[in-house]
Every structure is written in structure tokens, then in C-alpha cells.
C-alpha positions as CSV (number, residue, x, y, z in Angstrom):
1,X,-28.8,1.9,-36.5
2,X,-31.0,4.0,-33.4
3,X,-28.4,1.7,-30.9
4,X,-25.3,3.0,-32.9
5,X,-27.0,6.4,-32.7
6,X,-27.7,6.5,-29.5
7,X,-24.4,5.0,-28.3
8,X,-22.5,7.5,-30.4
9,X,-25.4,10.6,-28.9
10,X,-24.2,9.0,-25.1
11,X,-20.7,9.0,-25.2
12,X,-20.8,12.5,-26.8
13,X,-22.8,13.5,-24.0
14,X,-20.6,11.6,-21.3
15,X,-17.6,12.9,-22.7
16,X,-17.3,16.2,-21.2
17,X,-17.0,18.3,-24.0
18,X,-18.4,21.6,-24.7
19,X,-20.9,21.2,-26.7
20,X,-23.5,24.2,-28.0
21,X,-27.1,23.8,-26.6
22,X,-28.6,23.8,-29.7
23,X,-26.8,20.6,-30.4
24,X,-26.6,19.0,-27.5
25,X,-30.4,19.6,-25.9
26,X,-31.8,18.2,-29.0
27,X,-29.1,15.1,-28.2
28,X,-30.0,14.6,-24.8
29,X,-33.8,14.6,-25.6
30,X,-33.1,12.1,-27.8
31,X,-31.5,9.2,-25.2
32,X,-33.4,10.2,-22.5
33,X,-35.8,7.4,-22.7
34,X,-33.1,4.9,-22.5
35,X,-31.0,7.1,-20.3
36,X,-34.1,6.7,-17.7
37,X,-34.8,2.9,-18.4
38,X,-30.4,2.7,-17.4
39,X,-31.5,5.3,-14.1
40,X,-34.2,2.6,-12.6
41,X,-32.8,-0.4,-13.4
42,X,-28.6,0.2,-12.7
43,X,-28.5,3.7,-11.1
44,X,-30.3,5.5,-8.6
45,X,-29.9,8.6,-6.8
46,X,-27.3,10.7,-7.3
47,X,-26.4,9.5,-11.1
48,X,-27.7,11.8,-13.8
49,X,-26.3,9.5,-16.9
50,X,-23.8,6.7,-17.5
51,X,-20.6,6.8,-18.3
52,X,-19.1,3.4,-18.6
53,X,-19.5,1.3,-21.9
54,X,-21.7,-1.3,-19.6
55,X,-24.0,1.8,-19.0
56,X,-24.0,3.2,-22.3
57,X,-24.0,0.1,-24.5
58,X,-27.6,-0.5,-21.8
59,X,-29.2,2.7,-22.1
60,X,-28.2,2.9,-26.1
61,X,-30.3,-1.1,-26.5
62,X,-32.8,0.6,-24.2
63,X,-33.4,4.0,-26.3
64,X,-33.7,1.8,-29.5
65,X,-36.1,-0.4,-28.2
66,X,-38.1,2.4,-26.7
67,X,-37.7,4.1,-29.9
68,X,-39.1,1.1,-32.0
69,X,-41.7,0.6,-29.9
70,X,-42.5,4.0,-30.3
71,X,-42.4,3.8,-34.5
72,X,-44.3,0.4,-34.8
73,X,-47.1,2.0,-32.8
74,X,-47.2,5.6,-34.8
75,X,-47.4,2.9,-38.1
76,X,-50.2,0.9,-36.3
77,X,-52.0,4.0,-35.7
78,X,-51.5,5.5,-39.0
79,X,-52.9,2.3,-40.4
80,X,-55.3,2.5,-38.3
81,X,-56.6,5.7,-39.6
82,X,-56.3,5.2,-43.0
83,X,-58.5,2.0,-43.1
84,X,-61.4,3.7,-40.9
85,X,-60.8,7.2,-43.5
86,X,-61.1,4.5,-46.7
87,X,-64.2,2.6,-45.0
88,X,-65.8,6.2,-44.0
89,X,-65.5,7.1,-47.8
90,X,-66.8,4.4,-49.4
């Protein structure tokens, strides 16, 4: 679902059309982790996002790794916290 998301956010993006910054910032903040992960490993200077479906479909399985990666830790934590707050009160 966050690749389809972020595949569907890219090509938006790529596509060219005129899209209102309060829409399309929030977007673009979005994919920009995988959008960098697709700048260092395929890309390099000059190259601000991709545009082919090899590019997208990479930086979209990039973002939604990044993305999980970024949940399963936030739930880690949380759990974390929780059983230090429960041992703390008992």
C-alpha cells in the first residue's frame, strides 16, 4: 500500500501538472526519502527526481521500506515506553 502510494505520489509529481503547493509540498515531503535513496544509487548530479517507471517503481520500494522502517521503530519505541511507565508504577 505505501509502494502504491508512493508510486501514484511520484508520477503525480513527474507528470508536469499544475498542482497547488498545498497539495503537492505535502506530496513531495512524503517520497523524498526514497526519491534520495533513487538520487545516490541511479542518479547524480543534475537530476532532481525520476521520471521513468524503472526510477519511480525504485524510489516508490525505497520510500516504503524507509517508511516501514520508520513505523516498526516508532512501535518499538512506544513499547518501549509503555513497559518502563508500567514497571515505574508498580
Amino acid at each position: 500500500m505505501l509502494a502504491a502510494a508512493s508510486a501514484g505520489a511520484l508520477a503525480w509529481l513527474a507528470s508536469g501538472a499544475v498542482i497547488a503547493s498545498v497539495i503537492r509540498d505535502p506530496l513531495a515531503d512524503f517520497v523524498q526519502p526514497g526519491v534520495t535513496v533513487w538520487w545516490f544509487a541511479f542518479a547524480g548530479p543534475f537530476r532532481s527526481a525520476p521520471s521513468s517507471f524503472a526510477g519511480i517503481s525504485f524510489a516508490a520500494a525505497a520510500n516504503a521500506a524507509l517508511w516501514l522502517a520508520v513505523s516498526w521503530c516508532v512501535v518499538k519505541l512506544a513499547a518501549a515506553a509503555i513497559r518502563l511507565w508500567q514497571r515505574k508504577r508498580a
